[in-house]
N, C-alpha and C positions, 0 to 999 in steps of 0.2 A: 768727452765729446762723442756725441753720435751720427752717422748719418741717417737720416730721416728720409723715409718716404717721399715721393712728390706725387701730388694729387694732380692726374689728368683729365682732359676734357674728355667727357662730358659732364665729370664733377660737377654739379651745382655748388659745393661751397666755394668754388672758382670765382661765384658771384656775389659774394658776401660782401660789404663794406665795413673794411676791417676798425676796431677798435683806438681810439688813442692808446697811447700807452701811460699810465699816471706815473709810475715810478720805476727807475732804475733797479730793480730788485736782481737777485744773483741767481734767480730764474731766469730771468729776460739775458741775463750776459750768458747763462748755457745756451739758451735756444739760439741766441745770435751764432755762437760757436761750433751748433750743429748745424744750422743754416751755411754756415761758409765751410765747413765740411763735408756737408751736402751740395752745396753747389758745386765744390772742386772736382767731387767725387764724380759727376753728375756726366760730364762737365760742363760748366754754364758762367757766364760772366757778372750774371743777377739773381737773387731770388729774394720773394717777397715770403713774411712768415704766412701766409695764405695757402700757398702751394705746399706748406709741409701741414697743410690743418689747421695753421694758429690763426685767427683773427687780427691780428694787430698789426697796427702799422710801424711796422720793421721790414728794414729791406738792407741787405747783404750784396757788394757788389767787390768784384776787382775786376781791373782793366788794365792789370800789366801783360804787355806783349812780349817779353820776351821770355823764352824758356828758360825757367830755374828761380824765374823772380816773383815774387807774389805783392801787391799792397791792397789788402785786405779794407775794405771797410765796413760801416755800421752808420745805418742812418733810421734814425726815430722818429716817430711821427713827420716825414718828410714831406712837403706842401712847396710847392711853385708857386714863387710870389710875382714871378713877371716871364714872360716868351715875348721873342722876336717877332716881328711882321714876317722877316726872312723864311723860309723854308727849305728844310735839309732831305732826302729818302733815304733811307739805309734799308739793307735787307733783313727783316728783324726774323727771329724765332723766339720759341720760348720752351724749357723745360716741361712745359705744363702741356704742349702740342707737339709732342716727341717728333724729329724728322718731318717737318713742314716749316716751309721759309718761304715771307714775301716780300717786296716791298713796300714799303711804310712811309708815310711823308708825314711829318713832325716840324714844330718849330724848331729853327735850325739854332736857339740860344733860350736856356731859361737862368732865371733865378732863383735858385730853392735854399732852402729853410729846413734846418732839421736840429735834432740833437744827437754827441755823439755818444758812447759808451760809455763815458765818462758825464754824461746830464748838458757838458757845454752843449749850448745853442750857438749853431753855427750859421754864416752866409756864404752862399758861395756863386759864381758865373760857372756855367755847362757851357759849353758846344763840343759840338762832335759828335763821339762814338756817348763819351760821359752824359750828352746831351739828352740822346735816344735813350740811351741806356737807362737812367733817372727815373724818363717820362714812362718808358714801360714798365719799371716796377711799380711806382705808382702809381699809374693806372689800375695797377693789379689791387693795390688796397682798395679799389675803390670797385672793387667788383669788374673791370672792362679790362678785354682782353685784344692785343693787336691785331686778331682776326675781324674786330668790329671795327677797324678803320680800312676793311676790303671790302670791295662789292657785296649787293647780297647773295650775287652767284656762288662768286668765290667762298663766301661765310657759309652759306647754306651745304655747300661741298664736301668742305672740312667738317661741321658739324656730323653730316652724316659719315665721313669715313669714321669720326671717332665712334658715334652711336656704336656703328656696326663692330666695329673692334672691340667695345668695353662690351657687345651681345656675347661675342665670339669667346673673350676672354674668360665670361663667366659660366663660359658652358666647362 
């Protein structure tokens, strides 16, 4: 296992629409393994293989709260097959927008669809934190990042503090 890079905004490949994945190959279970060693690392409760460079629709999540406990997961090709009418806000951040948090309104329940590690295709009910959490990594496969569900003031903002930081950085 390694930890991996995470690619920041202004990143264009942030925007990329990431790949299905055809097979379970023991490629794809290292990169899962660096992804959640990376996100631990990080530390972060999601990541999409997008943010470490890969295209594909993989995404890495735990959501245990308490300290000492992990439950680790892996979700493939993951696709929402139904959202609530309801509406939920959490305050979301992302790895990929180091130190910037907003609030976000999401439906407050999905349905989603994945496969895990293991090839099962699974179904499962979200709400909650699991809810948000879902919707923003895949979102991220699909190129859209939870700054585009902010005003364009607020989007236009963030973009340039990053611009200027990745100018700054590469001096």
């Amino acid at each position: 296992m390694a930890i991996r890079d995470i690619i920041i905004l202004p990143d264009t490949q942030l925007r990329l629409v990431s790949k299905p994945i055809e097979k379970i190959t023991p490629e794809i279970r290292a990169l899962a393994d660096d992804m959640l060693e990376t996100m631990y690392d990080a530390p972060g409760i999601g990541l999409a293989a997008i943010q470490v460079a890969q295209p594909l629709r993989l995404i890495t999540m735990d959501l245990s709260k308490k300290e000492g406990e992990s439950d680790p997961r892996v979700f493939i090709n993951p696709e929402i097959l139904s959202s609530s009418e309801e509406f939920s806000v959490y305050e979301e951040g992302c790895l990929s927008i180091p130190e910037y948090y907003e609030e976000v309104e999401r439906p407050a329940r999905v349905r989603v669809r994945f496969m895990d590690i293991h090839g099962k295709v699974q179904e499962e009910d979200a709400d909650g934190l699991y809810a948000t959490c879902i919707q923003h990594e895949i979102d991220h496969l699909n190129g859209v990042l939870f700054v585009d569900y902010l005003s364009k003031l607020k989007r236009d903002m963030v973009g340039k503090k990053f611009k200027k930081a990745a100018k700054l950085a590469a001096k």
